[in-house]
C-alpha positions, -999 to +999 in steps of 0.1 A: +156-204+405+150-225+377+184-251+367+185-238+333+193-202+348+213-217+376+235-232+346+235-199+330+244-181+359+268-209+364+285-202+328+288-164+336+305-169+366+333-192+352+370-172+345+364-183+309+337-197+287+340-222+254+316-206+226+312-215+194+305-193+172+284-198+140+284-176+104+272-186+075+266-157+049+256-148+019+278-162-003+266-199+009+297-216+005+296-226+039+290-228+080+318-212+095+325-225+132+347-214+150+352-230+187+367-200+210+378-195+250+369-163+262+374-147+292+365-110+302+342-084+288+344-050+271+377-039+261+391-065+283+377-096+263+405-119+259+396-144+230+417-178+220+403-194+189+410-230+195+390-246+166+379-239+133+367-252+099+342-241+073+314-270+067+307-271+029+270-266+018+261-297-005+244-289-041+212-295-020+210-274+007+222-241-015+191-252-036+169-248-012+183-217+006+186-201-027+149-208-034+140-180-010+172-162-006+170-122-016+134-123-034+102-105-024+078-130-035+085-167-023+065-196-014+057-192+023+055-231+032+094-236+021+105-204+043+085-220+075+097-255+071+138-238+062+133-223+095+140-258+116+156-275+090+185-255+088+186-252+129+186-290+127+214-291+097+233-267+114+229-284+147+240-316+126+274-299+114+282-288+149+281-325+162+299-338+131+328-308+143+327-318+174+335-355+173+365-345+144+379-324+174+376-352+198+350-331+224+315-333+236+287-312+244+296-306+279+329-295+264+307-264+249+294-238+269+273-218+244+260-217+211+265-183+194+240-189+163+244-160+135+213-180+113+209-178+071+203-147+067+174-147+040+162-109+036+174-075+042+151-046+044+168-014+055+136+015+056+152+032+027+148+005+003+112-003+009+100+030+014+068+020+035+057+054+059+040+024+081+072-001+086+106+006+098+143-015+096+137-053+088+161-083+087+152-118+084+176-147+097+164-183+101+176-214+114+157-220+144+180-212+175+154-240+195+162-267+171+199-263+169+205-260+209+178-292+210+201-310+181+238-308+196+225-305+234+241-270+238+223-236+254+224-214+220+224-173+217+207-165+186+189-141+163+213-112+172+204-086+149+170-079+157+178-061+189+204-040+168+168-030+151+146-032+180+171-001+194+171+020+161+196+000+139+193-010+106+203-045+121+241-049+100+273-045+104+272-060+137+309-065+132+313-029+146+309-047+185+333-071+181+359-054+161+361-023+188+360-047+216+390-065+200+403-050+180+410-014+194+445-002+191+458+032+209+487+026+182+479+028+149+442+040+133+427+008+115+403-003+094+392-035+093+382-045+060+352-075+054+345-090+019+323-114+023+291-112-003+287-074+006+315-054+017+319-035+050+345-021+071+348-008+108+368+022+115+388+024+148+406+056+154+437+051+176+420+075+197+403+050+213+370+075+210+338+052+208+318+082+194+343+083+162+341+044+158+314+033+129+309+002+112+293+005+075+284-015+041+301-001+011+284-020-014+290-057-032+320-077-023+317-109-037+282-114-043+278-104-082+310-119-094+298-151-078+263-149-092+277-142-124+295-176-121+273-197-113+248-189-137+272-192-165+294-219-151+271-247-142+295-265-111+312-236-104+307-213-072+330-186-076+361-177-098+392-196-089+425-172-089+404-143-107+414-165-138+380-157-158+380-117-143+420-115-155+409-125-189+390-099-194+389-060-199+370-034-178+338-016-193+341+018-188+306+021-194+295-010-178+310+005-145+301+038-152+263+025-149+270-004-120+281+030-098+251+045-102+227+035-071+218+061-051+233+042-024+264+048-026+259+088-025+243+081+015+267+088+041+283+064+065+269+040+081+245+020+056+236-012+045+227-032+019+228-065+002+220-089-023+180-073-024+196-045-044+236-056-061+224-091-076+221-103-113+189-079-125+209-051-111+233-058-134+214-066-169+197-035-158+235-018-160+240-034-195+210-026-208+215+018-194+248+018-209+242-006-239+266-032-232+247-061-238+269-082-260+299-080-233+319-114-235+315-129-201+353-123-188+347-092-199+315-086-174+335-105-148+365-082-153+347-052-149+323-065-116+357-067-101+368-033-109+329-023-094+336-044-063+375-026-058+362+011-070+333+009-041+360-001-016+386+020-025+361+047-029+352+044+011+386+039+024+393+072+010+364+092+025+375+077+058+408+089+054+413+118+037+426+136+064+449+110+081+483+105+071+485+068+081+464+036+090+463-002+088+436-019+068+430-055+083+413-076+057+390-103+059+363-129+042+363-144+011+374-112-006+409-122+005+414-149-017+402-130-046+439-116-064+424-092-088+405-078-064+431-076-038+459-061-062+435-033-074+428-024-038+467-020-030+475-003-064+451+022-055+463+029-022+500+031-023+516+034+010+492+020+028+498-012+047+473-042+039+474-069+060+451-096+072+432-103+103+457-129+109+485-102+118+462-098+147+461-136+161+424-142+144+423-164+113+405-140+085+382-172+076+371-174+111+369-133+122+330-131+113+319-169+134+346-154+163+329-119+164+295-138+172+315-157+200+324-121+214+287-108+212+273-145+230+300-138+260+290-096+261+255-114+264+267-133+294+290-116+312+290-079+295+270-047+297+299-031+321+312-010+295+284+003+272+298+013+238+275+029+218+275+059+192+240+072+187+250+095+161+266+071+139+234+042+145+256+020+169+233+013+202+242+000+235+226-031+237+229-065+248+219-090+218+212-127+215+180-146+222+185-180+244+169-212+241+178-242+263+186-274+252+158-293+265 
């Protein structure tokens, strides 16, 4: 047996495992890590999040990420050369995390490496008879175990494909695993730059569970910003979005995708809800001369409508659930309040309620998939009829 499987087989075997867990999405504020024990598997996974911080992106990395990020047409050179670069600068934030916590490599046992995610290409948004689901993540999984000395699990979400997926939410794995509640029916909530949720019925009924994209989180109001707000990345306290006054037929237009007519589960992404998208929706409904808290008001409104809209096709026939909220999303207050006006009743709470910092869940879900890629596969949970398959994700590379 070779040592590197030895070591693996070594990890598995241990009553708990130290993974770190990586996101960084498409917002680009950030690397989340999160450094998590976990012991178990399945709906037994028992997860402690011991470390986490958010690594801020410098002017010049989201340069060069956004210099490929979400177009067709890009210069092929700077996506090969991204690839290691941003396994090495990842690698390079782990190491700087690790000596602020006062631990070393051989603290770590795994890498769980999510990547920078670059393209999405569900088959029902190119349209090709010849070609099927695509996703494209880099950030070299070989580089970044080489560059902090730690085994890494990466490139999840082309198995998801591989199997049938459309490769996203993969959120639906981690968040039944545990998350699960024979108690109360939840939904756990996501805004990050797209918006998804993951239902979990309190019936405990894997064939009932899905996990889905409902359309743009935060990802237009931030584009919006930064174009017009040179310095700026997002919009502090809704200030410039409370300012304003919704477009009736701004939103009218924005609504409008034929996405958001397919049933659950779908996905999407900055390809499709991103700056063009909405000139196009100014231009359709002759709103060109919108003042810009204005346009942010009402891509707020679009972002909490689209939510709202698929909570309530969820739910329509339950008399109570939780929604557990998380990403980016949370910190927006506009956003927020018109989600809880709209549902009255209805208890809105964060991710925190259940022991896992809301900043953190997405990083700590990747942990959960690197240790069901260890020591899972006991308990399958799949639903074929909703696109969820059974199957163990994560591709390893050693760090030698």
């Amino acid at each position: 047996m070779h040592a590197h499987i030895q070591n693996l087989f070594n990890i598995a075997a241990k009553p708990s495992r130290k993974v770190i867990g990586l996101m960084s999405g498409t917002s680009l504020d950030g690397l989340d890590v999160a450094l998590c024990e976990l012991s178990g598997d399945g709906l037994n996974t028992r997860i402690n999040l011991l470390q986490f911080t958010t690594v801020d992106y410098d002017a010049g990395y989201k340069q060069r990420v956004k210099a490929v990020f979400s177009k067709r047409e890009v210069d092929l050179q700077a996506v090969t050369l991204l690839n290691p670069w941003i396994g090495l600068e990842h690698g390079r934030m782990i190491n700087q995390c690790l000596e602020q916590w006062q631990l070393t490599a051989a603290d770590v046992d795994v890498i769980a490496s999510h990547g920078q995610t670059i393209f999405h290409c569900p088959k029902r948004q190119h349209n090709l008879a010849d070609y099927g689901n695509a996703t494209l993540q880099i950030g070299d999984g070989d580089h970044l175990a080489m560059a902090t000395g730690i085994i890494t699990l990466s490139d999840f979400r082309q198995k998801h494909i591989a199997a049938g997926g459309e490769g996203a939410p993969l959120a639906v794995y981690g968040d039944y695993l545990l998350f699960s509640s024979n108690s109360e029916n939840r939904i756990m909530l996501n805004i990050g730059g797209i918006a998804n949720f993951t239902w979990l019925p309190q019936t405990l009924d894997a064939e009932a569970v899905f996990s889905s994209d409902i359309g743009p989180g935060n990802t237009m109001m931030d584009a919006f910003i930064q174009q017009h707000y040179p310095g700026k990345y997002f919009d502090e306290n809704s200030l410039l979005a409370k300012a304003g006054k919704v477009s009736e037929p701004l939103l009218g237009a924005l609504k409008q995708d034929s996405f958001f007519a397919l049933g659950f589960p779908k996905t999407t992404g900055p390809e499709v809800f991103n700056l063009a998208y909405l000139a196009k929706a100014q231009q359709v409904s002759g709103t060109e001369q919108l003042s810009h808290a204005d346009i942010m008001a009402t891509l707020n409104c679009f972002s909490a409508d689209m939510i709202i809209s698929a909570i309530k096709q969820t739910t329509a026939k339950l008399e109570q659930f939780v929604i557990y909220a998380s990403g980016g999303g949370i910190h927006n207050p506009l956003l927020m309040a018109q989600i809880q006006a709209a549902l009255p009743g209805v208890s809105i709470k964060t991710t925190h309620d259940l022991g896992i910092n809301p900043d953190a869940k997405e990083a700590v879900l990747f942990a959960v998939l690197a240790n069901e890629c260890l020591v899972g596969g006991k308990q399958k949970f799949s639903n074929a009829r909703e696109g969820i398959p059974g199957v163990t994700m994560g591709k390893v590379s050693f760090a030698d």
